[in-house]
N, C-alpha and C positions, 0 to 999 in steps of 0.2 A: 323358370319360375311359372307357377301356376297361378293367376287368379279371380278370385270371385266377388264382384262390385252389388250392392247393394245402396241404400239410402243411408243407411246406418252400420253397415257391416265389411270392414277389409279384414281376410285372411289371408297371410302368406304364407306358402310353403316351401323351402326351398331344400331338394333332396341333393346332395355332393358326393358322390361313390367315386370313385377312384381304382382303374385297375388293370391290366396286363396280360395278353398272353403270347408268349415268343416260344423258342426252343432253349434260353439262355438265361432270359432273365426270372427274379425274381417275384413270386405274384404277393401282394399287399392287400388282405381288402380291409374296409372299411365297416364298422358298421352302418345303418342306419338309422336316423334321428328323426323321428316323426314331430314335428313340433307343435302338431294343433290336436289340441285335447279330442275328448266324444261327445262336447254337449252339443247339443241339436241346435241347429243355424238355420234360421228360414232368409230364405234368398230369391228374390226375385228374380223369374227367369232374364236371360241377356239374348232379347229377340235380334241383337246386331251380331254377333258372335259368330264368325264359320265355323259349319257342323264339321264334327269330327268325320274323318275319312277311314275306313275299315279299309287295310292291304288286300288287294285281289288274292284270292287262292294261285300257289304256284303251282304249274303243271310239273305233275310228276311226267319222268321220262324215261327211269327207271330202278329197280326196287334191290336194292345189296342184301342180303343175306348174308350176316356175318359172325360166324361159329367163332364160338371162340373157349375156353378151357374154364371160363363161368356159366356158359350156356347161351344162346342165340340172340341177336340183337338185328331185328330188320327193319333197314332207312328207306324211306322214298329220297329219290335225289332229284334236283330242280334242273335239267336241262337247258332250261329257256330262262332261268335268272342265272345261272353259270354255268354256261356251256363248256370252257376250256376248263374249271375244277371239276365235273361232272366227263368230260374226257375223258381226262388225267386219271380221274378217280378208276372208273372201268376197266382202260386200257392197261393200268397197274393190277389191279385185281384180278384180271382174264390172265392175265402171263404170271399171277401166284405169286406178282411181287412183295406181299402183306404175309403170303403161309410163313407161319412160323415166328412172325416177330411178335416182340412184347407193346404192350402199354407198359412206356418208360415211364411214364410219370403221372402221377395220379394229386392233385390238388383239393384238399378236403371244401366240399361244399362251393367248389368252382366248374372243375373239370380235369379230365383224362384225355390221355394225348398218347398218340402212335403212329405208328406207320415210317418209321427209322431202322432201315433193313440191316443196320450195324448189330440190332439186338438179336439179331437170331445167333451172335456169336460172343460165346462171353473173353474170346480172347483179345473185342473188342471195347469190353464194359467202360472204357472212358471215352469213348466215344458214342457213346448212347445217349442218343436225343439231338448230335451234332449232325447228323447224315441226311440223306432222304435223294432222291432225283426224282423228276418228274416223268412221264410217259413220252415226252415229245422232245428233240432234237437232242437227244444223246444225252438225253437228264437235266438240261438246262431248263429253269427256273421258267416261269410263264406269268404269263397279268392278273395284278386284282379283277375283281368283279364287283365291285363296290355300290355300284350307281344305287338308284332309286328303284330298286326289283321290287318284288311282294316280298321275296324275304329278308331283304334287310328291313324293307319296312316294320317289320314284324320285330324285326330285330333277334336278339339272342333268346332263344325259348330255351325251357327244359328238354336236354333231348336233339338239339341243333348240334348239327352236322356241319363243321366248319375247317379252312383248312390254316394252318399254324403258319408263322412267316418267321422271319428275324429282324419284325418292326423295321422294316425298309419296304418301299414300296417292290411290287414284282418280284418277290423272291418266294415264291412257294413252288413247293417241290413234290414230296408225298407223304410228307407231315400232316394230319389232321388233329381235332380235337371234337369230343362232345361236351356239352354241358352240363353238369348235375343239376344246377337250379337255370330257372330263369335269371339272365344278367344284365339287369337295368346299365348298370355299369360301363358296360363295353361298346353302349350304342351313341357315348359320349361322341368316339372318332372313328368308331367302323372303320375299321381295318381289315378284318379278317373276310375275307368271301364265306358267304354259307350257301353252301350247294346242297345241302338235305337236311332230313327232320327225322328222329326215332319213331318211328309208328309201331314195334313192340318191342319186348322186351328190356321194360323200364326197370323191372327186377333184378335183370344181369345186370346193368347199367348203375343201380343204386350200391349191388354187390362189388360190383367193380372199384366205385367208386368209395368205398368203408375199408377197405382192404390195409392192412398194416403194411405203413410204410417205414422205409428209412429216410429221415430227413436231408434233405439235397439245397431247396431252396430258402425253404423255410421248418420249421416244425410240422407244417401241415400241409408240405408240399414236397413232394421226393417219391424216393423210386421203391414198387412195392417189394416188401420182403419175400413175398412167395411169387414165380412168374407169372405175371396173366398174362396168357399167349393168344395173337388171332391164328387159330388154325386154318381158316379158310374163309373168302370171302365169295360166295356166286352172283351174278348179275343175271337181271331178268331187263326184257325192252320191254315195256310200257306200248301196248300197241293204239 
């Protein structure tokens, strides 16, 4: 809850979104409820108040390039706010772990999600979206990165580069998702480690993310009808 104290003047406003992202489960959102009108409020500054804190820029560490059957999408990735998802992420991409899989699932107005190497085989198709290993000791699962980074700070942006779990802690593998919008939402209980950010290619990203689906989870959440494939993922080191 936010508020603003005056001699004459309480507003409250309290926003409640509600919302999820796993390999399994179902995503629910909520609208939101603005509940303070637009008439103009004079308000006496609050000379006691701690100033608000802007998140440090993350250093980039380095830059994915990732083709895909919509057209190019390139992330900086944050090395130093997650190291072991920024690994993980590389060391699967370098060895062509990603060529040829789909984005299994596309969530209208939330997010897209990939990197489930069961999709590159449709003799697999019920098991798409259940799979994933990670780069390090024989595919087994590695740690959040949760903490107090610049980019959790920042929290879910448009375009955030994060990696997908099964709502248990330590279970990410090489599942990711991006974001369509900014997601107030999700910074309720930060879960998810975000190790990069879209720096182009917001177009392929919005196309991606409009694409006719078949409903899975919900009506506006399932798996698209025509395949979106990553062809190829390259990494650059950030010197």
């Amino acid at each position: 809850m936010w508020t603003l104290r005056s001699c004459s003047v309480l507003c409250c406003v309290v926003l409640v979104v509600s919302c999820a992202v796993d390999e399994h489960r179902t995503v629910v959102l909520e609208e939101d409820s603005p509940l303070v009108d637009s008439a103009t409020v004079s308000v006496k500054a609050d000379t006691t108040a701690e100033p608000s804190l802007t998140p440090a820029a993350s250093i980039v560490t380095h830059i994915a390039k990732m083709k895909t059957s919509f057209g190019t999408m390139e992330f900086e990735l944050y090395g130093e706010d997650a190291p072991l998802a920024v690994e993980n992420f590389v060391l699967l991409s370098r060895r062509g772990y990603y060529n040829r899989t789909q984005f299994h699932r596309v969530a209208r107005e939330f997010m897209i999600q990939g990197g489930d190497r069961n999709t590159r085989f449709n003799s697999r198709r019920d098991e798409w979206g259940k799979g994933g290993e990670s780069g390090f000791n024989n595919g087994e699962p590695f740690a959040d990165e949760i903490g107090e980074t610049p980019a959790m700070q920042r929290g879910y942006l448009r375009g955030t580069l994060a990696m997908a779990n099964k709502r248990r802690p330590e279970t990410n593998t090489s599942q990711f998702f991006v974001c369509l919008r900014t997601l107030p939402e999700l910074n309720k209980n930060k879960i998810y480690t975000i190790f990069g950010q879209l720096k182009a290619g917001f177009d392929v990203l919005d196309s991606i993310g409009s694409v006719e689906i078949t409903p899975v989870r919900s009506e506006v959440d399932g798996l698209p009808v025509e395949p979106v494939r990553i062809r190829s993922i390259s990494i650059t080191t950030v010197q």
